[in-house]
C-alpha positions as CSV (number, residue, x, y, z in Angstrom):
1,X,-42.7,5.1,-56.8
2,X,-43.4,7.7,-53.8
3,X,-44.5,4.5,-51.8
4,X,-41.6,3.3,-52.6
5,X,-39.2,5.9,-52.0
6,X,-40.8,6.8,-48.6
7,X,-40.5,3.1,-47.5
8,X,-36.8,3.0,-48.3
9,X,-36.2,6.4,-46.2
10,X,-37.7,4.7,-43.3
11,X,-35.1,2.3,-43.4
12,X,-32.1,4.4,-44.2
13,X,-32.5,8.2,-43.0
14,X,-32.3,10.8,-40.1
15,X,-29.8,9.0,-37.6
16,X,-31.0,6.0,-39.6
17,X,-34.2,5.6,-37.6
18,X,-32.5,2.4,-36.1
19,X,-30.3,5.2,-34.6
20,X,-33.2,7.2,-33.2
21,X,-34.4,4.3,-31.3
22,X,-31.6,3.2,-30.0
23,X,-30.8,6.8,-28.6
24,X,-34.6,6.7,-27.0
25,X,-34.1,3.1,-25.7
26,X,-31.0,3.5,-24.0
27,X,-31.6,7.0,-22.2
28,X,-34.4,5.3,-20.0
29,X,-31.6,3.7,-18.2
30,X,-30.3,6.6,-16.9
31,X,-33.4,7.7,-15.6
32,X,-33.9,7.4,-11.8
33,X,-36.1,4.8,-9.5
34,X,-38.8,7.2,-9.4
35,X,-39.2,7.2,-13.2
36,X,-37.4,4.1,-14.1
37,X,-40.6,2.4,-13.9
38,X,-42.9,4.0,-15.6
39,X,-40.3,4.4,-18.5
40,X,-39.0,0.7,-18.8
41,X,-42.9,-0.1,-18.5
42,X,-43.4,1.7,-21.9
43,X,-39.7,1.3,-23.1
44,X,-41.3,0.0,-26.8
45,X,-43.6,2.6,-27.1
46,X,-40.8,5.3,-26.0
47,X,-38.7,3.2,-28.5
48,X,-41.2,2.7,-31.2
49,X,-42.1,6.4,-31.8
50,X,-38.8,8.0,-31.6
51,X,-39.1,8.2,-35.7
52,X,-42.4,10.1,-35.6
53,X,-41.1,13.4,-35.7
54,X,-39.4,12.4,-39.2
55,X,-42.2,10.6,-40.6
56,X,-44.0,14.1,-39.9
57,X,-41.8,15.9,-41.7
58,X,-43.3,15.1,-45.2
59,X,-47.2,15.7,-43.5
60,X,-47.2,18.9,-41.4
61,X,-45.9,21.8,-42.4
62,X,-43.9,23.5,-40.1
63,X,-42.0,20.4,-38.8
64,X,-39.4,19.7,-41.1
65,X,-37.4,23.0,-39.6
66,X,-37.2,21.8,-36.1
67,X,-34.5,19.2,-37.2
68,X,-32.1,21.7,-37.8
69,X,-30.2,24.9,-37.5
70,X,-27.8,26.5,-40.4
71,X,-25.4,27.6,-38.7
72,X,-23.8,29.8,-41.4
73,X,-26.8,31.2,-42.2
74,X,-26.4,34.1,-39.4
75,X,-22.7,34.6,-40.7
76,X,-18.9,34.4,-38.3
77,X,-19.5,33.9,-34.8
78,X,-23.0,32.9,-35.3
79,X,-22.9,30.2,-32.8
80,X,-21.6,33.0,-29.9
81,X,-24.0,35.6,-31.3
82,X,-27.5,33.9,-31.8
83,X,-30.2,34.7,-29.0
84,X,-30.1,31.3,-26.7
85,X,-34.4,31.9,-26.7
86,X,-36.9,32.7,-29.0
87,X,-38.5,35.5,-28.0
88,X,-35.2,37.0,-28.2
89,X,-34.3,35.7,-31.6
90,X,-38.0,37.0,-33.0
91,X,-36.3,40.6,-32.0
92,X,-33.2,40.4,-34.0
93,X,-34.9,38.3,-36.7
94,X,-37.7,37.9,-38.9
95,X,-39.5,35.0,-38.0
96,X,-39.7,33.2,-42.0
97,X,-36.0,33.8,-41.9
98,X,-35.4,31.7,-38.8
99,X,-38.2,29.0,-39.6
100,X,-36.3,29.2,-43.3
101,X,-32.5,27.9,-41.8
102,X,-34.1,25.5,-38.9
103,X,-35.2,26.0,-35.3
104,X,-33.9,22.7,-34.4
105,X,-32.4,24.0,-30.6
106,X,-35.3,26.6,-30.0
107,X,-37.4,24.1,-31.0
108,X,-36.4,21.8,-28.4
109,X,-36.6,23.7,-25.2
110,X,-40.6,24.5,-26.4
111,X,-40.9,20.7,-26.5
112,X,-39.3,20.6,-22.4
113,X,-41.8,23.1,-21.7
114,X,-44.6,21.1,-23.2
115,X,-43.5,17.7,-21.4
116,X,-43.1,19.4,-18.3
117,X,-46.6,20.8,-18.3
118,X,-47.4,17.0,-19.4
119,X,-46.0,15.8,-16.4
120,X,-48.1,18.2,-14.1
121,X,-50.9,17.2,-15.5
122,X,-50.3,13.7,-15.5
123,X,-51.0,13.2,-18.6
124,X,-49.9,9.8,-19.7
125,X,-50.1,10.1,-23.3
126,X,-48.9,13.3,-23.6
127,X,-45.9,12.2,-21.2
128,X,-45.4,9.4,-23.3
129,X,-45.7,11.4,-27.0
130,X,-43.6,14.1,-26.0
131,X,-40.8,12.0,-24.3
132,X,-40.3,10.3,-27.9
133,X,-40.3,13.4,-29.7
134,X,-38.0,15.2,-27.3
135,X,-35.4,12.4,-27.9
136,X,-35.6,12.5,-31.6
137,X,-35.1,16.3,-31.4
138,X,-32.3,16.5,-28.9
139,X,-30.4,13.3,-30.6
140,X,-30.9,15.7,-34.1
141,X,-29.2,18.5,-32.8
142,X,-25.8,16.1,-32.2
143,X,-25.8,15.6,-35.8
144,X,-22.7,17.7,-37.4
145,X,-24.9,17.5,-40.8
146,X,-28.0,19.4,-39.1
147,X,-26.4,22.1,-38.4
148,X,-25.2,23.2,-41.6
149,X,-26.5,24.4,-44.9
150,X,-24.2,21.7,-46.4
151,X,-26.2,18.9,-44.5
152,X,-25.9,16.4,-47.0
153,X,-22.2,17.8,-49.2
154,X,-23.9,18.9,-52.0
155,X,-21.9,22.0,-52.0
156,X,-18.8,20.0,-51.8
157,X,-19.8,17.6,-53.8
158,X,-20.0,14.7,-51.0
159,X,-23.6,13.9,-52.0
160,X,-25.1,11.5,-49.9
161,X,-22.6,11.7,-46.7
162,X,-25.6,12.8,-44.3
163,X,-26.5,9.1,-44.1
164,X,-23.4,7.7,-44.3
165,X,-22.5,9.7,-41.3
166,X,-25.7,8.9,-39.1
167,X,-26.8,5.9,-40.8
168,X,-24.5,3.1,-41.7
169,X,-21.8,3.7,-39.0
170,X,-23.8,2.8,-36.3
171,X,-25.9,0.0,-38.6
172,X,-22.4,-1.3,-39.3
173,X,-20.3,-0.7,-35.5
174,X,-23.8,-0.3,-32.9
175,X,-22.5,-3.6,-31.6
176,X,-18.8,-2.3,-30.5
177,X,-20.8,0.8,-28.9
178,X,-20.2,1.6,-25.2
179,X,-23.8,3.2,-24.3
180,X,-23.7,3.7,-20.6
181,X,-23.3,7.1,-20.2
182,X,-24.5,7.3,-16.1
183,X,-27.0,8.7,-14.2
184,X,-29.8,11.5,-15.5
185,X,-28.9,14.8,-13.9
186,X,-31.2,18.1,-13.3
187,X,-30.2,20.6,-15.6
188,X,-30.0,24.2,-13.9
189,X,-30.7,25.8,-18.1
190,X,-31.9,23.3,-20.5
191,X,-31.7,26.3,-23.7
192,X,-28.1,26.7,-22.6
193,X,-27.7,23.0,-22.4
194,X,-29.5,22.2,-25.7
195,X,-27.2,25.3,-27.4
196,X,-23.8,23.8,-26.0
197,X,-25.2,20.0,-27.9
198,X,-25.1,22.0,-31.2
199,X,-21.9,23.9,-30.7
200,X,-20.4,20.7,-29.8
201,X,-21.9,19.0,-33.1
202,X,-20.8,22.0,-35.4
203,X,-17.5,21.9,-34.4
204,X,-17.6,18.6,-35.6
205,X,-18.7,19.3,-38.8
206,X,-15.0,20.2,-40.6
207,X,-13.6,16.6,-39.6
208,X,-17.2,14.7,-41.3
209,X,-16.5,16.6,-44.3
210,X,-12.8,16.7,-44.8
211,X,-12.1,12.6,-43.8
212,X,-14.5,11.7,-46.1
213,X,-12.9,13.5,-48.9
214,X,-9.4,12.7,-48.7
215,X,-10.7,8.5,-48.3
216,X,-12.8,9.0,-51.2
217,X,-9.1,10.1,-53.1
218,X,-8.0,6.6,-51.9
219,X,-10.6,4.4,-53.0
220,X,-11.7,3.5,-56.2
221,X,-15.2,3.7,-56.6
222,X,-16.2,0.2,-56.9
223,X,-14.2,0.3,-53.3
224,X,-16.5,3.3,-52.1
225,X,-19.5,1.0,-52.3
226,X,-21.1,-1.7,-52.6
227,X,-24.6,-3.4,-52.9
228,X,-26.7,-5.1,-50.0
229,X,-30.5,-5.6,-50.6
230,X,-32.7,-3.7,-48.5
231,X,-36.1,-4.2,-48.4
232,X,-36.4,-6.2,-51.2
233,X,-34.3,-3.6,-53.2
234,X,-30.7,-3.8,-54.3
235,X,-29.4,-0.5,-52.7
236,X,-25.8,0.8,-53.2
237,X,-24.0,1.3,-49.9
238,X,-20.8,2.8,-48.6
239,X,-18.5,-0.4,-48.2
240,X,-17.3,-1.5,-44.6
241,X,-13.7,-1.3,-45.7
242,X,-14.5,2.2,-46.3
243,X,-16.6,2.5,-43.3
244,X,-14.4,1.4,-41.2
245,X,-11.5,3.5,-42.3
246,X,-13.6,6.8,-41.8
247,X,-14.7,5.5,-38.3
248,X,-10.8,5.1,-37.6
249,X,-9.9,8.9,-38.9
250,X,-13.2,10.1,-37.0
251,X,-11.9,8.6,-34.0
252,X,-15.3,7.5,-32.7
253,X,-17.1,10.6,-33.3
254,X,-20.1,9.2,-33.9
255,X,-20.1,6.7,-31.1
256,X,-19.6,9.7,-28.9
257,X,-21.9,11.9,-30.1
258,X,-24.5,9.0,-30.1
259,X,-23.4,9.0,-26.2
260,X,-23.6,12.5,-25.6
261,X,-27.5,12.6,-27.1
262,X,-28.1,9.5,-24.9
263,X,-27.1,11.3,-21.9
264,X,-28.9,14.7,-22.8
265,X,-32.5,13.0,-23.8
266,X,-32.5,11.6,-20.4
267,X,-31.1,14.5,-18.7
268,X,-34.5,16.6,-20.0
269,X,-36.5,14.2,-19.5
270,X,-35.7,14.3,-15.5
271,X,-35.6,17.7,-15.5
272,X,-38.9,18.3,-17.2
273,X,-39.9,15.7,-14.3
274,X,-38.3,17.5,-11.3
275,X,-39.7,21.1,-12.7
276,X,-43.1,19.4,-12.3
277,X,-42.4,18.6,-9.1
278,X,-41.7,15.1,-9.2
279,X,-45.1,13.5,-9.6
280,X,-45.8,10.1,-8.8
281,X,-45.5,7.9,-12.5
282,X,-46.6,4.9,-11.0
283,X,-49.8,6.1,-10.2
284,X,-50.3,6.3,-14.3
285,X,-49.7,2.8,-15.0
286,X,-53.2,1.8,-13.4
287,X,-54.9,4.0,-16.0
288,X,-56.1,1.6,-18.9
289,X,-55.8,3.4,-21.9
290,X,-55.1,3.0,-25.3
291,X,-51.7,4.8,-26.3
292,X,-51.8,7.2,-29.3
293,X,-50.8,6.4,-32.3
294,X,-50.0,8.8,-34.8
295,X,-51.4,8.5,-38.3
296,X,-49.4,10.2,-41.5
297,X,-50.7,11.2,-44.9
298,X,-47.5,10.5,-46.8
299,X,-49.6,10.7,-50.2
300,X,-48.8,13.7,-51.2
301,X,-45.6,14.3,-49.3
302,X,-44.6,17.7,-48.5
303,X,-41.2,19.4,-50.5
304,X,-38.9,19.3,-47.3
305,X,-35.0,19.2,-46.8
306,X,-34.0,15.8,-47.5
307,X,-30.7,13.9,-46.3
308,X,-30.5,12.8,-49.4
309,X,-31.5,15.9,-51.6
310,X,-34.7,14.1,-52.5
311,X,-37.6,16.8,-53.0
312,X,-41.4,16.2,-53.5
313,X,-44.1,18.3,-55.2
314,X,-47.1,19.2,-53.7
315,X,-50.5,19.5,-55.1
316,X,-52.0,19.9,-51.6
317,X,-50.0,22.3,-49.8
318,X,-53.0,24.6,-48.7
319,X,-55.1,22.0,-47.1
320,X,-52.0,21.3,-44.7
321,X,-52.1,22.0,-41.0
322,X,-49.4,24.2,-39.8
323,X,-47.4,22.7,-36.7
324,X,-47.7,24.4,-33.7
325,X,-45.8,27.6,-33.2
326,X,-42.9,27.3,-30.6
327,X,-42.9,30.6,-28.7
């Protein structure tokens, strides 16, 4: 059933994964001559691995709470209060409570820091590992739902609107998508830049919940939804009629903020580029070398936040590896 269960969130979760890849895919075309190269030359495994971060989720501890922030957590104002780094949020803060509401945008700048000091290196499969995961984390954090302790309604009774939101929209509209968003530009703060993505998202967040419910006072429920197999499983949907209508009232929200993540993922990945000093990338694709691929023990899958509410127990817990810390 687990098996089961995990194979269907593969197809339908976290930006919808098809989302994540798309947001990878498209940034290396902002990216400039000097890195264009080496990018579009590994533009499937870039593309590929942009879901490992949430297939991790349910095997390392410690990386389910760099998906998200809860805004409401750190009460009025929080989003004008909170310490822009970490080492300044560890002095206002303890350290379980932050980990406990998400440390999605700290989360990312550590991740800069680390492909930076990939790129002076020259280390070609750490260049390439981190580049996915920094566009899975930076596309999360334009995600109204992740920055919220409502993330998927269930305290406004909207169960299941986390997916709908960042899941079958695009799966449904990708197609009518304008994704060229220009040229990757060096960003003078990347914290501050990361930290304006998720204000940006939040204020978002009133319009995702209040469209949805007055359309769900219009339609009947055999309107709401509908069924379309998915992976061999008949799987109840939100309907494109009402798709569609919440798109309309959203005004392309998600398009934009799809955009907006596009633009940012291949903003840091030139600035973590021109901090290193611009090293020549071309020079890495004479190294022969097999790429790394990332294994996950899913069989006893961790208890973490699910988009869909789902929880897991855990037999295991002690014999898991802690993530990295970020500061």
């Amino acid at each position: 059933m687990i098996v089961l269960l995990l194979g269907c969130m593969e197809d339908c979760l976290a930006w919808g994964f098809f989302a994540h890849r798309k947001i990878n895919r498209q940034a290396v075309f902002s990216l400039p001559p000097e890195m264009f190269g080496f990018f579009k030359y590994h533009i499937d495994f870039i593309t590929d691995n942009a879901i490992n971060p949430d297939r991790r989720r349910y095997a390392v501890l410690g990386e389910a709470e760099k998906h998200y922030i809860d805004v409401e957590a750190y009460g009025d104002s929080a989003l004008y209060k909170l310490p822009r780094y970490w080492h300044q949020a560890l002095e206002v803060y303890e350290e379980s409570y932050l980990r406990a509401h998400g440390i999605g945008p700290w989360n990312v700048y550590h991740v800069k820091l680390q492909l930076t000091n990939a790129f002076l290196k020259k280390d070609k499969k750490a260049i390439l590992r981190l580049s996915a995961d920094l566009g899975h984390y930076i596309a999360d954090m334009h995600v109204p739902l992740h920055t919220t302790q409502n993330y998927n309604g269930q305290l406004t009774n909207q169960h299941g609107i986390h997916a709908f939101w960042e899941s079958r929209i695009p799966e449904l509209l990708v197609d009518d998508y304008d994704f060229f968003v220009g040229q990757a530009m060096y960003i003078e703060r990347p914290q501050l830049a990361i930290w304006a993505a998720v204000e940006g998202a939040h204020a978002g967040l009133d319009s995702v919940l209040r469209f949805e419910q007055e359309l769900t006072a219009r339609f009947d429920t055999d309107k709401k939804f509908t069924y379309e197999e998915r992976g061999g499983i008949n799987t109840r949907v939100h309907s494109r009629p009402f798709t569609l209508a919440y798109h309309e009232l959203l005004d392309g929200q998600v398009e934009r903020q799809m955009r907006a993540a596009i633009k940012l993922v291949a903003d840091f990945w030139y600035t973590a580029w021109i901090d290193a000093g611009q090293p020549v990338l071309e020079d890495l694709l004479d190294i022969k070398e097999q790429l790394p691929e990332e294994k996950f023990d899913t069989k006893d899958p961790l208890p973490v936040r699910e988009h869909e509410g789902v929880m897991f127990s855990r037999n295991a817990l002690n014999s898991r590896k802690i993530d990295e810390d970020i500061g």
